[in-house]
Backbone as a printed PyTorch tensor [residue, N CA C, xyz], in Angstrom:
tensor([[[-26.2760, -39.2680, -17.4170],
         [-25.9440, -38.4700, -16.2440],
         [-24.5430, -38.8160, -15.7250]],

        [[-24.1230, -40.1600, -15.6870],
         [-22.7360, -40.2450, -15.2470],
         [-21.7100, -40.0060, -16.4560]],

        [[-21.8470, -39.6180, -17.2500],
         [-20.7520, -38.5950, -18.0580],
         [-20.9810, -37.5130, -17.6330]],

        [[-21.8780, -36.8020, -17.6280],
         [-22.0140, -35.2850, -17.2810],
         [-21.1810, -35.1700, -15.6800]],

        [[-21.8890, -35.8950, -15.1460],
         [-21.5040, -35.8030, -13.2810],
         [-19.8110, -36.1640, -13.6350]],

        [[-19.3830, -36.9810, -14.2050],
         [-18.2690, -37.4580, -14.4000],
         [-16.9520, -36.1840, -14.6260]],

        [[-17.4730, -35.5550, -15.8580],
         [-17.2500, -34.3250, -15.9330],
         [-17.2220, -32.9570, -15.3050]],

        [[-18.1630, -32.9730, -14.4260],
         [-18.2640, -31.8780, -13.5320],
         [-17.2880, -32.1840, -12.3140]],

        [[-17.1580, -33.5910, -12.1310],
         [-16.4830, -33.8960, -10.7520],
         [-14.9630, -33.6360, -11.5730]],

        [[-14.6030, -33.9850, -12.4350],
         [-13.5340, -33.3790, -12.8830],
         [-12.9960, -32.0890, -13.2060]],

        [[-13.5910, -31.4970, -13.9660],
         [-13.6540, -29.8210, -13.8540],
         [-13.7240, -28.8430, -12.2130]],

        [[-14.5370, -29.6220, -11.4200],
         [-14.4490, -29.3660, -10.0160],
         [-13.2500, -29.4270,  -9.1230]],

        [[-12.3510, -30.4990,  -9.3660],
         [-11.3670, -30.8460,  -9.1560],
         [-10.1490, -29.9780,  -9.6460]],

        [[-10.2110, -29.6510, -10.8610],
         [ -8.9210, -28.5980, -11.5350],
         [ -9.3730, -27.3620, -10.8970]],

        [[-10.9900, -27.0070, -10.4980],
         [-11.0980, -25.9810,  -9.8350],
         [-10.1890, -26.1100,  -8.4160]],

        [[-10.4210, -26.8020,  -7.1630],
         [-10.2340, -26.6500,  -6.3630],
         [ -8.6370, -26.5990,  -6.2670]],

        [[ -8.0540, -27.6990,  -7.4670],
         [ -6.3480, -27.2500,  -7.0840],
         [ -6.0920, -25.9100,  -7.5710]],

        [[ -6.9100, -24.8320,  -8.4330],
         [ -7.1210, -23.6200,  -8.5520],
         [ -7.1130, -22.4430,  -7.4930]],

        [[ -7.8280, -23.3280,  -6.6720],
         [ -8.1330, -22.2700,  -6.1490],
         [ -6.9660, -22.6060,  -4.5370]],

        [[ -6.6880, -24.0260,  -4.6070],
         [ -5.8720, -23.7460,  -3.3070],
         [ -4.1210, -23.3710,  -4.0530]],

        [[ -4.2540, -23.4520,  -5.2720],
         [ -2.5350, -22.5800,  -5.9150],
         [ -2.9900, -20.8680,  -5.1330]],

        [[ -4.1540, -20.5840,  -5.4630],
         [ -4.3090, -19.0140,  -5.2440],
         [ -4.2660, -19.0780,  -3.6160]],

        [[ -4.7420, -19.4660,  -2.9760],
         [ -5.1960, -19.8130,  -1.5500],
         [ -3.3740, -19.3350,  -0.7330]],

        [[ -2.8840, -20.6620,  -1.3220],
         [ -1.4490, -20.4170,  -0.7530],
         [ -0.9540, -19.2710,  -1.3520]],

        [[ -1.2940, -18.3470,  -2.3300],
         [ -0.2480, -17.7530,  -2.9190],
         [ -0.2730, -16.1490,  -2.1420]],

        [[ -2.1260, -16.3540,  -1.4490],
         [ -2.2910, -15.3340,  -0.5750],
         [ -1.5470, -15.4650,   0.8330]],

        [[ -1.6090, -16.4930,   1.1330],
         [ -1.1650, -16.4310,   2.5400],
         [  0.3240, -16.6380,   2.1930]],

        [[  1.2570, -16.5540,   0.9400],
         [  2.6610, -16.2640,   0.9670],
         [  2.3180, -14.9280,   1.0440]],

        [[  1.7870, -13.7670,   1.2050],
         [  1.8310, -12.1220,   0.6620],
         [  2.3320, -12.0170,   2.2950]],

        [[  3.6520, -11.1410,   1.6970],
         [  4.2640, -10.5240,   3.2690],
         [  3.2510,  -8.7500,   3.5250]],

        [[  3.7160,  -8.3490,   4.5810],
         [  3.3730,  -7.2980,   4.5490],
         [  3.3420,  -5.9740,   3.7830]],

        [[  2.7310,  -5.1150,   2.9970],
         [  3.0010,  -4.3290,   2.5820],
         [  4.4050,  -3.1730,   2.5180]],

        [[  5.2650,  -2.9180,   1.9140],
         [  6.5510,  -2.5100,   2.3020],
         [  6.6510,  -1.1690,   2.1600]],

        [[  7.6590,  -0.1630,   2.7110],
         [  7.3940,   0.7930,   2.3740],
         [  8.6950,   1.5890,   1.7280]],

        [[  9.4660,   0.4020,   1.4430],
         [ 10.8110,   1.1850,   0.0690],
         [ 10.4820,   1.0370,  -0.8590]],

        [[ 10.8080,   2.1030,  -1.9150],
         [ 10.7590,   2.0730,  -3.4200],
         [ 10.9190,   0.3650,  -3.9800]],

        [[ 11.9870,  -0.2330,  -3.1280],
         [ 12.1610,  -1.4190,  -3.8660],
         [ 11.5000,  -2.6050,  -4.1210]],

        [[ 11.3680,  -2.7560,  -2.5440],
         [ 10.2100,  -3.9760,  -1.8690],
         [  9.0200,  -3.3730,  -2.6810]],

        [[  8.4210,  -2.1630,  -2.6110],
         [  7.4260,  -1.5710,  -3.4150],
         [  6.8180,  -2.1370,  -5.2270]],

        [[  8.1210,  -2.2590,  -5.3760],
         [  7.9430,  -3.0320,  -6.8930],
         [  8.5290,  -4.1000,  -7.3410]],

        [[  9.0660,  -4.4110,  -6.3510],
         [  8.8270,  -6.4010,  -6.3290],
         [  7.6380,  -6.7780,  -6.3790]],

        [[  6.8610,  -6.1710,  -4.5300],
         [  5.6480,  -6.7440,  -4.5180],
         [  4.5280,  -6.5180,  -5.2710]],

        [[  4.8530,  -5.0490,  -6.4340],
         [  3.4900,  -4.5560,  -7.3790],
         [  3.6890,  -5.5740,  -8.4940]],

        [[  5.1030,  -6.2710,  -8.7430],
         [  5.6010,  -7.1090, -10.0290],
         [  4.9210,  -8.1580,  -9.3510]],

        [[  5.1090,  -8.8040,  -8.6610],
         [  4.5420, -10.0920,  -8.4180],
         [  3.1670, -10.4000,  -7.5470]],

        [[  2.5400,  -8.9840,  -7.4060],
         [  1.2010,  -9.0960,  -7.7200],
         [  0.5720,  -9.2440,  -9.2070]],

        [[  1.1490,  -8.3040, -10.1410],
         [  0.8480,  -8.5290, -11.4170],
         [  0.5890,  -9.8690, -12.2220]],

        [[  1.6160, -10.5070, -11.6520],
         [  1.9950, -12.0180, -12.2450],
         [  0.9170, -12.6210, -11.7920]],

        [[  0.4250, -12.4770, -10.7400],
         [ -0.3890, -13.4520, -10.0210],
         [ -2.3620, -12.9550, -10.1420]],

        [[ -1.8540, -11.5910, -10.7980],
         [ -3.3650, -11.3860, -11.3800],
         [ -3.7390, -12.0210, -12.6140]],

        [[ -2.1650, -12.0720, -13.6600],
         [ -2.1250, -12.3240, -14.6040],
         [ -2.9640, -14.0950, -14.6210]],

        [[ -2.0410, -14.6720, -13.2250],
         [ -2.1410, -16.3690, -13.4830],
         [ -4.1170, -16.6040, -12.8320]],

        [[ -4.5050, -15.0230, -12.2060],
         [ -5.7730, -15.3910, -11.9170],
         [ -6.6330, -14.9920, -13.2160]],

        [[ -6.4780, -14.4210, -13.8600],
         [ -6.8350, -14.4720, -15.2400],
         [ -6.9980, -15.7920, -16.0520]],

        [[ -6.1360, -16.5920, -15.8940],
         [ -5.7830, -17.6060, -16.4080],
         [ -6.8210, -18.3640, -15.9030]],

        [[ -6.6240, -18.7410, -14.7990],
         [ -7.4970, -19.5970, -13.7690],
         [ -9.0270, -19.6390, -13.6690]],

        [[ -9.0240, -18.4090, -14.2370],
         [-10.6910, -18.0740, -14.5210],
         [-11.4790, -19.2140, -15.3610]],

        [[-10.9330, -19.6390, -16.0880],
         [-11.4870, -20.8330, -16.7480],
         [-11.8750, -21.6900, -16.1140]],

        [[-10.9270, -21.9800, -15.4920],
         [-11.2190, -23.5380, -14.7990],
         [-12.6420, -23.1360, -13.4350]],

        [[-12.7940, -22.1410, -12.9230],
         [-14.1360, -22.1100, -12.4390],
         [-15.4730, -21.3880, -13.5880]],

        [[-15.0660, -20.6740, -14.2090],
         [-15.8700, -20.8280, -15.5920],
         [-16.2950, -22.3820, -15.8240]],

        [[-15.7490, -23.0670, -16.0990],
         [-16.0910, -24.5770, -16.9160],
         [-16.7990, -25.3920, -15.5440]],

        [[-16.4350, -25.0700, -14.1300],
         [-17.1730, -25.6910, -13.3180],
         [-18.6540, -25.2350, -13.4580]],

        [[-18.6060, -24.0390, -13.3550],
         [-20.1660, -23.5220, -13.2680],
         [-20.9880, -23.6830, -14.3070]],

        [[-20.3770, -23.7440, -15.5310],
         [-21.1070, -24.4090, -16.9640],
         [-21.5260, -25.7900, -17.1210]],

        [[-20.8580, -26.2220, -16.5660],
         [-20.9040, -28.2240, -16.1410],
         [-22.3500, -28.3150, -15.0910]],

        [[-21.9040, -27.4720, -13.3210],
         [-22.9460, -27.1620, -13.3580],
         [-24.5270, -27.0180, -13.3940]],

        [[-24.5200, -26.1220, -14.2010],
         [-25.3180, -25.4840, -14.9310],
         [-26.2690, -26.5990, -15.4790]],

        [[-25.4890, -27.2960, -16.5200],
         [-25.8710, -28.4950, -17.4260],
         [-26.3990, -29.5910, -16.7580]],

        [[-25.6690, -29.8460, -15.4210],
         [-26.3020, -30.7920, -14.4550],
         [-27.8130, -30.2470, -14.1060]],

        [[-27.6920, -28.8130, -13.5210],
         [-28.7630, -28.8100, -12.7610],
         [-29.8150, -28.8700, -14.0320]],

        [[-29.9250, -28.4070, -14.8760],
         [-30.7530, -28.0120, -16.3100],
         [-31.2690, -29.1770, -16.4450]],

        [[-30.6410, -30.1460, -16.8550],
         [-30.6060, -31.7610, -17.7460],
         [-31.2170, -32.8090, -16.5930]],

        [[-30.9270, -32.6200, -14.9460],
         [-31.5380, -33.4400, -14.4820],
         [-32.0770, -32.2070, -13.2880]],

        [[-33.0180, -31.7780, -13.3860],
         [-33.9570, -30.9650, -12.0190],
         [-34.5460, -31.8420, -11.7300]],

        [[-34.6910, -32.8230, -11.8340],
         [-35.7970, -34.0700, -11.1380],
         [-34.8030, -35.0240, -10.1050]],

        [[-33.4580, -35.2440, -10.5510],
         [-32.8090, -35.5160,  -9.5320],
         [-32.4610, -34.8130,  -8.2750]],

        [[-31.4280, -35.5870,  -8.1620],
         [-31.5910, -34.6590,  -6.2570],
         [-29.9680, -33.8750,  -6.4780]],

        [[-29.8770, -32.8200,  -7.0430],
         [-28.3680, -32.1080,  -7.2900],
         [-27.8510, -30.9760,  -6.3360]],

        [[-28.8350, -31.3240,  -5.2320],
         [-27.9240, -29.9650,  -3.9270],
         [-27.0140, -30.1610,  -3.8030]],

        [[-25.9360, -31.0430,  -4.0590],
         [-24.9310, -30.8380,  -3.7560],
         [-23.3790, -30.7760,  -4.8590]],

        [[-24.2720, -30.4790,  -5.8300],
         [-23.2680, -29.8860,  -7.0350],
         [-23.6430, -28.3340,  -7.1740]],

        [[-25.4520, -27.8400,  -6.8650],
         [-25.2600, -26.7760,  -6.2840],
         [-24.6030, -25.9960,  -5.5100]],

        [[-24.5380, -26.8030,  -4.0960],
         [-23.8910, -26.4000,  -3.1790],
         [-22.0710, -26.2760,  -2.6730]],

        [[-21.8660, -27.2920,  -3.7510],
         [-20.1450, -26.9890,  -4.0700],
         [-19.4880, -26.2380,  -5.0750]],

        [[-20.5410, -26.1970,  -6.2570],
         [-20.1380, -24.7700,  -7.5170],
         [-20.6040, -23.7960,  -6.0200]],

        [[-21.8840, -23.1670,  -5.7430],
         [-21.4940, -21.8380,  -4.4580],
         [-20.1000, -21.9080,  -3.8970]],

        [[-19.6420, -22.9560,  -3.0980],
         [-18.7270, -23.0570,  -2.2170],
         [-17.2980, -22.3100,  -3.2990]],

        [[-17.1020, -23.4090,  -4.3630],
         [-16.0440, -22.4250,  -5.1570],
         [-16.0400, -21.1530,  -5.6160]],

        [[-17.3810, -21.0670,  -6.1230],
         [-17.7020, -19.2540,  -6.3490],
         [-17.3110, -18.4020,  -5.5560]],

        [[-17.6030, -18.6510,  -3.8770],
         [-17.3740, -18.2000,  -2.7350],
         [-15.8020, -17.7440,  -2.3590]],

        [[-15.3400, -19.3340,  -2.5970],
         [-13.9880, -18.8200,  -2.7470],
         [-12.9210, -17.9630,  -3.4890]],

        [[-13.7390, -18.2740,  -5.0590],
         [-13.0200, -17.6300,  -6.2160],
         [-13.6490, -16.1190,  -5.9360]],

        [[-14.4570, -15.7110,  -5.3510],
         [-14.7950, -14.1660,  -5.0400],
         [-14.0400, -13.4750,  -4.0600]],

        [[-13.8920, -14.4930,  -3.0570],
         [-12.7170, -13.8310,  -1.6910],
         [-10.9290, -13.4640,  -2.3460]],

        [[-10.8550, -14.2470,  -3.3270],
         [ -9.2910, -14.6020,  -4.0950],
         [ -9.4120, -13.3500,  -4.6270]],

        [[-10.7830, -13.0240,  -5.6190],
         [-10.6400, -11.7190,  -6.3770],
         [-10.6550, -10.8410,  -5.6270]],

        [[-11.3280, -10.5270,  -4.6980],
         [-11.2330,  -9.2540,  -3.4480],
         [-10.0920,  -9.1570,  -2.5090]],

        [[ -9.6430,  -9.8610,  -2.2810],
         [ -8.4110,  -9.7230,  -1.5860],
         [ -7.2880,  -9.4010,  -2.6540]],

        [[ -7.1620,  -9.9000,  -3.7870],
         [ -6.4470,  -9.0140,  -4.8490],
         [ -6.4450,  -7.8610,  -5.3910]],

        [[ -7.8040,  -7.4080,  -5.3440],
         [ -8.0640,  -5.8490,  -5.5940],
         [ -7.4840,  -5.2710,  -3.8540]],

        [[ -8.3020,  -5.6850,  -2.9790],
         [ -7.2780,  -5.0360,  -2.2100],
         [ -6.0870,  -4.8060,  -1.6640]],

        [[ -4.8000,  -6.0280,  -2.5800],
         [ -4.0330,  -5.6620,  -1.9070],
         [ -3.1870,  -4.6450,  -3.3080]],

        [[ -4.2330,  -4.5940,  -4.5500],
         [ -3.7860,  -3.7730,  -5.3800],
         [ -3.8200,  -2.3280,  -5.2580]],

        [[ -5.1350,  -1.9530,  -3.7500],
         [ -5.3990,  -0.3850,  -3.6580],
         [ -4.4680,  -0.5270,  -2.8920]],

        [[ -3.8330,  -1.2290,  -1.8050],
         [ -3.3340,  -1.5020,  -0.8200],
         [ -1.7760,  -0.6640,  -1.0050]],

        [[ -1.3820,  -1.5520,  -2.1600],
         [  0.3500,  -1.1080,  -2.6920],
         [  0.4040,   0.1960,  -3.2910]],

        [[ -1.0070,   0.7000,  -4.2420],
         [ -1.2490,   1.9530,  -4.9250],
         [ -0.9760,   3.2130,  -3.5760]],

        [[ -1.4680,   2.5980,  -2.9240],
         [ -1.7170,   3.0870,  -1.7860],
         [ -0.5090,   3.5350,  -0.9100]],

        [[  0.1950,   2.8340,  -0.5820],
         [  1.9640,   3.0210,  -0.1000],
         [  2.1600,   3.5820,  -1.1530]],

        [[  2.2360,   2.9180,  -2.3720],
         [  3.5360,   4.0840,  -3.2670],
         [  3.0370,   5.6700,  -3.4170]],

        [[  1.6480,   5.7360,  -3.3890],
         [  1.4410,   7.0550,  -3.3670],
         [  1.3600,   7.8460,  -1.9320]],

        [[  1.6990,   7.2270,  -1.3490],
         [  2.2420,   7.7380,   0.2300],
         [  4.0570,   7.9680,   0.0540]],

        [[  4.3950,   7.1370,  -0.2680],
         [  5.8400,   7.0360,  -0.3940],
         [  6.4240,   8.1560,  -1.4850]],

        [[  5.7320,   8.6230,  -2.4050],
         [  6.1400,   9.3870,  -3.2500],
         [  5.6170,  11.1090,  -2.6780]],

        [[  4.4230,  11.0600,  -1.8090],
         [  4.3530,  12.1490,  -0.9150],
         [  5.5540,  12.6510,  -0.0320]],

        [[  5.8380,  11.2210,   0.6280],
         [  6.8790,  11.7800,   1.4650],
         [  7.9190,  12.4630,   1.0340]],

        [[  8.8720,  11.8750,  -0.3240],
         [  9.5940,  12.7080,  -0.3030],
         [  9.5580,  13.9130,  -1.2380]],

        [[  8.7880,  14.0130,  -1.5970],
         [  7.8830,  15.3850,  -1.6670],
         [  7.8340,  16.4120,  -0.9710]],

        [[  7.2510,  15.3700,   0.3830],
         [  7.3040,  16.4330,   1.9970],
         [  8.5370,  16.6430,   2.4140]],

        [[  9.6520,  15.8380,   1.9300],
         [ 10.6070,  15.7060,   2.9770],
         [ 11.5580,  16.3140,   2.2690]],

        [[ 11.7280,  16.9570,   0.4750],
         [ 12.1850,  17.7910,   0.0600],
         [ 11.6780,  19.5240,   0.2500]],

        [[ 10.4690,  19.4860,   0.6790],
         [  9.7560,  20.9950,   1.1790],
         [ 10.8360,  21.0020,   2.7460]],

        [[ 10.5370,  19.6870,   3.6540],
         [ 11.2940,  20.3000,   4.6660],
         [ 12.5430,  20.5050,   4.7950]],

        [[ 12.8960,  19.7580,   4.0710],
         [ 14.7440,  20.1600,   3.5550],
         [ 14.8610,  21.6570,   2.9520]],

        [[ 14.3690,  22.0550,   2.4720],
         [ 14.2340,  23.2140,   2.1180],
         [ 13.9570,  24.4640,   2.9920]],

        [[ 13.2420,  24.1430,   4.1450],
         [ 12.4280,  24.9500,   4.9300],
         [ 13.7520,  24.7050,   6.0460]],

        [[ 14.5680,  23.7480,   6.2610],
         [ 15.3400,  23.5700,   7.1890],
         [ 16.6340,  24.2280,   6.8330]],

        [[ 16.8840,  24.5520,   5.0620],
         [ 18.1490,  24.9050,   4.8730],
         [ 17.6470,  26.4640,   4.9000]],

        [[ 16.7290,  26.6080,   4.8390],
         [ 15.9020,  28.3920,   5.0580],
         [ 16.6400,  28.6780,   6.2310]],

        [[ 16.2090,  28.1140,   7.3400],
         [ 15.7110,  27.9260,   8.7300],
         [ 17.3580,  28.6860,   9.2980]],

        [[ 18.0290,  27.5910,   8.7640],
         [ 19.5350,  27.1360,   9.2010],
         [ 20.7350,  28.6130,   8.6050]],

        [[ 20.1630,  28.9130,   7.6540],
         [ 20.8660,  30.3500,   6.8700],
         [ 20.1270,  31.7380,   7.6790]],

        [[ 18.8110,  31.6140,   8.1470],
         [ 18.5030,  32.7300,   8.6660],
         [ 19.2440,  32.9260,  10.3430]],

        [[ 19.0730,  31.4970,  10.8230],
         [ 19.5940,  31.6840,  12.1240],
         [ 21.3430,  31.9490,  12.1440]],

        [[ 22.0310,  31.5730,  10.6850],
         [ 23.5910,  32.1280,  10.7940],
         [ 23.6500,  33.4660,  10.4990]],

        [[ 22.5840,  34.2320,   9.9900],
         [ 22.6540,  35.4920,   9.6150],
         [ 22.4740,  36.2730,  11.1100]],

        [[ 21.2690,  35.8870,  11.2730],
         [ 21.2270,  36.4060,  13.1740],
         [ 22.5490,  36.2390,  13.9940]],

        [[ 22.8710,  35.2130,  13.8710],
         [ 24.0760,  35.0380,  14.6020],
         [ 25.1000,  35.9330,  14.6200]],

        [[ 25.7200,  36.0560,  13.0420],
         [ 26.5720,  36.8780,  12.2750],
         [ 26.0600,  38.3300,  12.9260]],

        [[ 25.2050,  38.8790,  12.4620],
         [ 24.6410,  39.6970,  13.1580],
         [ 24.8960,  40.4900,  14.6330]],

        [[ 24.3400,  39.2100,  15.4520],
         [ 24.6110,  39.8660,  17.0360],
         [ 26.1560,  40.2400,  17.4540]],

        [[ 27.3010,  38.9170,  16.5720],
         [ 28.1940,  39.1340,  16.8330],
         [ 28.9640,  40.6180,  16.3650]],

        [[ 28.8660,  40.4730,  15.1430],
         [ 29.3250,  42.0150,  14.7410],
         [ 29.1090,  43.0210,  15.0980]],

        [[ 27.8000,  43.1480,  15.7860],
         [ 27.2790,  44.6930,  15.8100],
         [ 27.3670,  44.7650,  17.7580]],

        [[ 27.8620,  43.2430,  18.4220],
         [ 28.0310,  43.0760,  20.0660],
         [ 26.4910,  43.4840,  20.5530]],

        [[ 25.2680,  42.4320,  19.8560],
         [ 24.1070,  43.2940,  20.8680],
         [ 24.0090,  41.7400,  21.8570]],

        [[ 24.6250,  41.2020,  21.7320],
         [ 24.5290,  40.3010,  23.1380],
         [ 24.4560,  41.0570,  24.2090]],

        [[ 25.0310,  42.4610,  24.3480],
         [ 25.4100,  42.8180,  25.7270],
         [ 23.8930,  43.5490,  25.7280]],

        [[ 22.9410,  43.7220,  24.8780],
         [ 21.9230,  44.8660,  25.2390],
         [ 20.5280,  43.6870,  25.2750]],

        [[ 20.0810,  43.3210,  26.3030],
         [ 19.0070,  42.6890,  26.4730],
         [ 17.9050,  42.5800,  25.8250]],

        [[ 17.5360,  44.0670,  25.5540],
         [ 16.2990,  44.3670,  25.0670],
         [ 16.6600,  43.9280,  23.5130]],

        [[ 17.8680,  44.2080,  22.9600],
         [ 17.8910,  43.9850,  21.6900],
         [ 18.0620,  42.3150,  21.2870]],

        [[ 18.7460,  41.5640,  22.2920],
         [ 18.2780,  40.0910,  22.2050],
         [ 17.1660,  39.4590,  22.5600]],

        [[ 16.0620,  39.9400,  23.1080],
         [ 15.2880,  39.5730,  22.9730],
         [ 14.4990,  39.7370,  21.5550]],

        [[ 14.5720,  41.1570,  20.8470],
         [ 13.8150,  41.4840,  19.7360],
         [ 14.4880,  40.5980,  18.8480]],

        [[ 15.6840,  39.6440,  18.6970],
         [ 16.2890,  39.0330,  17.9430],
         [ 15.9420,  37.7710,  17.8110]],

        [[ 15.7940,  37.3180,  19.3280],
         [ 14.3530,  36.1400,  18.8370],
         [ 13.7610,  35.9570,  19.0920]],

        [[ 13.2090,  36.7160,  18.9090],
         [ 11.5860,  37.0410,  18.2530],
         [ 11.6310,  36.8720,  16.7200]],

        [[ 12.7220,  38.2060,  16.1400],
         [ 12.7030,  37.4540,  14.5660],
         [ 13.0790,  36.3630,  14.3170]],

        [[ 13.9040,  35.4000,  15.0770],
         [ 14.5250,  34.4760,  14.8160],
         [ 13.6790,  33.1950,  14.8080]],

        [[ 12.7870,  33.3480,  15.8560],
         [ 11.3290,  32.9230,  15.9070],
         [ 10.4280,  32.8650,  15.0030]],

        [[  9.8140,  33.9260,  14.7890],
         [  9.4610,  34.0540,  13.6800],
         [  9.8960,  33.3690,  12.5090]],

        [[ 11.3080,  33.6960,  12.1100],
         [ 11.4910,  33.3680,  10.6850],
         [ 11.6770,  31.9600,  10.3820]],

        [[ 11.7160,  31.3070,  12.0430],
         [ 12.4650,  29.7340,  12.0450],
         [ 11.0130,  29.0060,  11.6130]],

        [[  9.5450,  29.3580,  11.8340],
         [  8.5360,  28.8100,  12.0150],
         [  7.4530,  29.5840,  10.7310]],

        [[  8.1120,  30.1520,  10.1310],
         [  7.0850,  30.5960,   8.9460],
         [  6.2550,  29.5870,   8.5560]],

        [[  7.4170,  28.0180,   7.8100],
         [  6.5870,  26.8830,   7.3060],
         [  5.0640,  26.5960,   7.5440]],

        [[  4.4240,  26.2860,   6.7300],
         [  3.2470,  25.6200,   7.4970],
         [  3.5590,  24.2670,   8.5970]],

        [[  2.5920,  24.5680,   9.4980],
         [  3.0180,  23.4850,  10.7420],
         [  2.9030,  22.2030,  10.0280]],

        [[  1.5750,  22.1250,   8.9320],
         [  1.4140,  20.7940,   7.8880],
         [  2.2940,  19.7950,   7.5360]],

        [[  2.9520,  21.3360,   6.9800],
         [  3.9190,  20.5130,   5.7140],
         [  5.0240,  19.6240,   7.4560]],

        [[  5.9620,  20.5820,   8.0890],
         [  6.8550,  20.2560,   8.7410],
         [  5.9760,  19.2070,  10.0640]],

        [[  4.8640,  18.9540,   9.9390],
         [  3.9470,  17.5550,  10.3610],
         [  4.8360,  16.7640,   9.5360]],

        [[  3.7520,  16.7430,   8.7800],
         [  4.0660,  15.5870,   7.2700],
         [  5.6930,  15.0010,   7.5210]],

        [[  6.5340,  15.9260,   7.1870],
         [  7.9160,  15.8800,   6.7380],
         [  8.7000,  14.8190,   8.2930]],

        [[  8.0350,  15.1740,   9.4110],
         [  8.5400,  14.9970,  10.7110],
         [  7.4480,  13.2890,  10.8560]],

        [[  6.7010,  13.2350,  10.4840],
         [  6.0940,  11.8040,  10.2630],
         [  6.6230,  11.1320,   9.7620]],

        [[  6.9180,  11.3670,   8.0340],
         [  7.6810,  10.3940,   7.2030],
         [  8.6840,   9.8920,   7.8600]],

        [[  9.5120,  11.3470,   8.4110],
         [ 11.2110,  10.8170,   8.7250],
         [ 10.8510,   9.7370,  10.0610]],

        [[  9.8390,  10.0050,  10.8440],
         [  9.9030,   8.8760,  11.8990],
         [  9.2420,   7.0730,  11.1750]],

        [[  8.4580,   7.4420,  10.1110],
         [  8.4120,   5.8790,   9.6910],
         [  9.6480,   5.3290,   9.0040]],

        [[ 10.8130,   6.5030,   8.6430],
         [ 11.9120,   5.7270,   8.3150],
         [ 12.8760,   5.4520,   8.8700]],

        [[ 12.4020,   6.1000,  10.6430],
         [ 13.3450,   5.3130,  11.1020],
         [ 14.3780,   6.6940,  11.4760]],

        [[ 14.1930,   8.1020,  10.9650],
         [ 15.3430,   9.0940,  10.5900],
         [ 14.9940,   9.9680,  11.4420]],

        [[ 15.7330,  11.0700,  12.5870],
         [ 15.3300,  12.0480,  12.8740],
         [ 15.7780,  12.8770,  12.4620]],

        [[ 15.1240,  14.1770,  12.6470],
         [ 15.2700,  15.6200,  12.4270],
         [ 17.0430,  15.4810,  12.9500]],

        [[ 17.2710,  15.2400,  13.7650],
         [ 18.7450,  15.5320,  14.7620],
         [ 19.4700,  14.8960,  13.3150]],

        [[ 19.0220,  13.4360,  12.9670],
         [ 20.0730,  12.8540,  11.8450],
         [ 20.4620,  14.0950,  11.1520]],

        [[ 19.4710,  14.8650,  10.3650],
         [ 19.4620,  14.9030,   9.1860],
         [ 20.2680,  16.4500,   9.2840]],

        [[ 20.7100,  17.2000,  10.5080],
         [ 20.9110,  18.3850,  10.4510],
         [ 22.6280,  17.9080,  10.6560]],

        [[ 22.6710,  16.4420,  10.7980],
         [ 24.1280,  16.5470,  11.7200],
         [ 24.6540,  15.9900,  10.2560]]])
């Protein structure tokens, strides 16, 4: 029994500096980012660190097999508490894996937000250079033909002008008017 125990307390041990390399490597994770760049730094060096939990898998593999062998080989002794510390690492090595999957939907998650936006924010560029050509045509318009001076006919002017400025779906020019405020950009920037 004291080779086996000997062994397990060792294998236990490469576990736990296992699991506190992963431990710290979570609580280095900054916040989720939302530029293309920071974006794939942090998807690269999540990778790496799934990769090194891959790796690591062994070393609580070989605890729980050790274990295993303890509890098997001596059930007549008193082993709650090689039970109860393989749980404790399991416990931990399960929180390490779940918090990695989530911060893998997490980043999937921004970049496919981030690749919406400018998506959205090329529809509203579009809808704004619409917007911006119909209202110089109106313009062009009133001036040439002098209906500034006839009331009734500036009013019917915007009305179309109205109209034609707001066709967009309110959605899309949502969307487009969201993004630009998580970056920081307004509508005013982007016309000037």
């Amino acid at each position: 029994m004291l080779k086996d125990s000997t062994q397990w307390l060792e294998a236990k041990r490469e576990a736990e500096q296992v699991l506190e390399q992963a431990k710290a490597k979570l609580e280095s994770w900054k916040e989720i980012s939302y530029t293309v760049e920071a974006l794939k730094k942090q998807n690269t060096e999540l990778k790496q660190f799934s990769k090194e939990i891959r790796q690591w898998q062994i070393n609580v593999d070989v605890v729980n097999d050790m274990a295993l062998k303890l509890l098997r080989d001596y059930s007549t002794d008193d082993t709650r508490n090689v039970q109860l510390m393989t749980d404790s690492i399991n416990a931990s090595w399960a929180a390490i894996n779940k918090r990695v999957g989530e911060r893998e939907a997490a980043l999937e998650s921004a970049l496919r937000m981030l690749q919406q936006f400018y998506l959205d924010l090329e529809k509203f560029l579009a809808w704004l250079t619409e917007a911006e050509t119909t209202a110089n045509v109106l313009q062009d318009a009133t001036h040439k033909e002098k209906t500034l001076e006839d009331a009734k006919v500036v009013r019917d002017l915007m009305k179309q002008w109205q109209v034609g400025l707001f066709e967009a779906p309110a959605s899309e020019c949502t969307q487009a008017k969201f993004g630009l405020d998580m970056l920081g950009t307004s509508t005013d920037t982007l016309v000037h």
